[in-house]
C-alpha positions in Angstrom: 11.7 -34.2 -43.9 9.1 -36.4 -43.2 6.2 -35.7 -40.7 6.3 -36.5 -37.0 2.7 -37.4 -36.3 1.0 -39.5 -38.6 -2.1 -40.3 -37.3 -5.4 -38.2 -36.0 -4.7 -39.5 -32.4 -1.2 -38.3 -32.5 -2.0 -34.9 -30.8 -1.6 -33.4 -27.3 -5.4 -32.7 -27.8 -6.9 -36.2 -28.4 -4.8 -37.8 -25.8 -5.7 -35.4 -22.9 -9.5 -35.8 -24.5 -9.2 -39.8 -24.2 -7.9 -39.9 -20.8 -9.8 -37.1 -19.1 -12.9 -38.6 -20.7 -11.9 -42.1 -19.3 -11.5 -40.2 -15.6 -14.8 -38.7 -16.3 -16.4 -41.9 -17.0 -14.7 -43.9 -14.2 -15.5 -41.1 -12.0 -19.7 -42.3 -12.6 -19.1 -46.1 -11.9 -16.2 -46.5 -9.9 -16.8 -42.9 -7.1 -13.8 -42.1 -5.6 -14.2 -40.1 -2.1 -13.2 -36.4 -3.0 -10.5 -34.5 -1.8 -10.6 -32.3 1.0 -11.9 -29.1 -0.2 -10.8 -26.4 2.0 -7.7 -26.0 0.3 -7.2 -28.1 -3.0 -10.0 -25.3 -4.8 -7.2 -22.7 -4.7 -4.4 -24.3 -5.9 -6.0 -26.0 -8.7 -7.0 -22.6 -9.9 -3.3 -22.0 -9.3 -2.0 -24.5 -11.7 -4.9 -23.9 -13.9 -3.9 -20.2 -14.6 -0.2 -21.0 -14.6 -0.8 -23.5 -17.0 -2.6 -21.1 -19.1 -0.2 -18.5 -19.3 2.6 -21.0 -20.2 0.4 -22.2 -23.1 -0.4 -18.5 -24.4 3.5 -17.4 -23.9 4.5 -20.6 -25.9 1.6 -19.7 -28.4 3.5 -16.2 -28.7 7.0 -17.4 -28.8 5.8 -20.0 -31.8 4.0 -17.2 -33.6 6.9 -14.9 -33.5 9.0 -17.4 -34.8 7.1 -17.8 -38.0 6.4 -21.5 -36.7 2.8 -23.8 -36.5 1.8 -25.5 -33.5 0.5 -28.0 -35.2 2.4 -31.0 -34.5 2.3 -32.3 -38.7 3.7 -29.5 -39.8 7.8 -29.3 -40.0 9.9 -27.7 -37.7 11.7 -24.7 -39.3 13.6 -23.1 -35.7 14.6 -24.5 -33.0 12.8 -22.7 -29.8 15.0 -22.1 -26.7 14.3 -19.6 -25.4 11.0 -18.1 -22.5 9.8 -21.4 -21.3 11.8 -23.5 -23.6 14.7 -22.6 -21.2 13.3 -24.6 -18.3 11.6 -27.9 -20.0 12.2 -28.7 -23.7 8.0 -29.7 -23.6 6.8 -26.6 -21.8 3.3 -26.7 -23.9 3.3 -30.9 -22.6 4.1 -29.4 -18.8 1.1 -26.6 -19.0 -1.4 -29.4 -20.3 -0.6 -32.3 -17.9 -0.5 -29.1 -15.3 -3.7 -27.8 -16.3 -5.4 -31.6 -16.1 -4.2 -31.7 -12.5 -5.4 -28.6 -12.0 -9.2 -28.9 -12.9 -8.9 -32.5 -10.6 -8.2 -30.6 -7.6 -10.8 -27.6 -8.2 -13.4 -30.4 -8.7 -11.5 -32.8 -5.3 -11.7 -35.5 -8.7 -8.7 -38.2 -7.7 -9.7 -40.0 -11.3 -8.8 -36.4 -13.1 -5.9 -36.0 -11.0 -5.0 -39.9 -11.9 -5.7 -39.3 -15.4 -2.6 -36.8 -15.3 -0.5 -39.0 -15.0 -2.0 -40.9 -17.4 -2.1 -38.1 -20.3 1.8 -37.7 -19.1 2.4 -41.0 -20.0 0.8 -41.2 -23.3 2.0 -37.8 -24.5 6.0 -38.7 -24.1 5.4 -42.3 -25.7 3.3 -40.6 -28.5 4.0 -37.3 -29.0 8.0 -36.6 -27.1 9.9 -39.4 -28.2 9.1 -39.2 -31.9 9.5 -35.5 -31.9 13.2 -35.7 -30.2 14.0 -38.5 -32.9 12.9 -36.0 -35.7 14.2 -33.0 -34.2 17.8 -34.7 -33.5 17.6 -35.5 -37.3 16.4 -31.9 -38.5 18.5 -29.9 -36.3 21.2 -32.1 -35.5 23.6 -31.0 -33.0 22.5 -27.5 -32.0 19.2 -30.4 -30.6 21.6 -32.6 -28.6 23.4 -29.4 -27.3 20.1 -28.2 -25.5 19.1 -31.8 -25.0 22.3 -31.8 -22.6 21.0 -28.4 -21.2 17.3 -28.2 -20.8 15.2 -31.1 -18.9 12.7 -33.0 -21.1 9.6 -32.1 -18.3 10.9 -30.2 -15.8 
């Protein structure tokens, strides 16, 4: 079966790098007003921790499995199980979590905007290539959960 991800770019990693970076940058000549800090601290530490222990429990679940996160390696089982009951891109939801996360710890609206952003970019370039080749590797027993599980949350 042929790989999903060609290209360097092609990785949760390198999108979430190029627009965070972008946010940073935009952030030094265009200044947004920050947030309101006496609460937005708190919860961004919230979604920063959940975020990280959905992306160490998927790490697990992917290790047990005998299976590579690395998205140009092939797909050998189909996960569906821990987080993979609730969003069929849990490791997707944790990073775009974790983004918004570390915008409202710093009050950063471009961060927080750049969510959104890596959201975008990571179902157009990562998500819909990876249902096309996992409906082809795994055939129905993917459309099956497709019909069950959300694609975000």
């Amino acid at each position: 079966m042929s790989v999903v991800h060609r290209h360097f770019y092609q990785t949760s990693e390198w999108i979430a790098l190029g627009c965070v970076g972008t946010a940073i940058m935009l952030e030094y000549i265009f200044p947004l007003p920050k947030m309101p800090q006496w609460y937005l601290p708190n919860a961004g530490i919230g979604l920063v921790l959940g975020a990280v222990a959905i992306l160490c429990w998927c790490q697990i679940l992917f290790q047990r499995s005998g299976q590579s996160t690395k998205p140009r390696r092939p797909t050998t089982k189909l996960i569906t199980w821990g987080p993979y009951r609730y969003s069929r891109n849990p490791i997707y939801v944790a990073l775009v979590t974790l983004i918004f996360g570390v915008g409202l710890m710093g009050g950063w609206l471009w961060v927080d905007g750049s969510a959104i952003v890596t959201a975008f970019f990571v179902r157009e370039l990562l998500i819909l290539p990876e249902e096309e080749y996992l409906e082809k590797v795994f055939n129905g027993e993917y459309i099956e959960y497709k019909k069950k599980v959300r694609r975000w949350i």
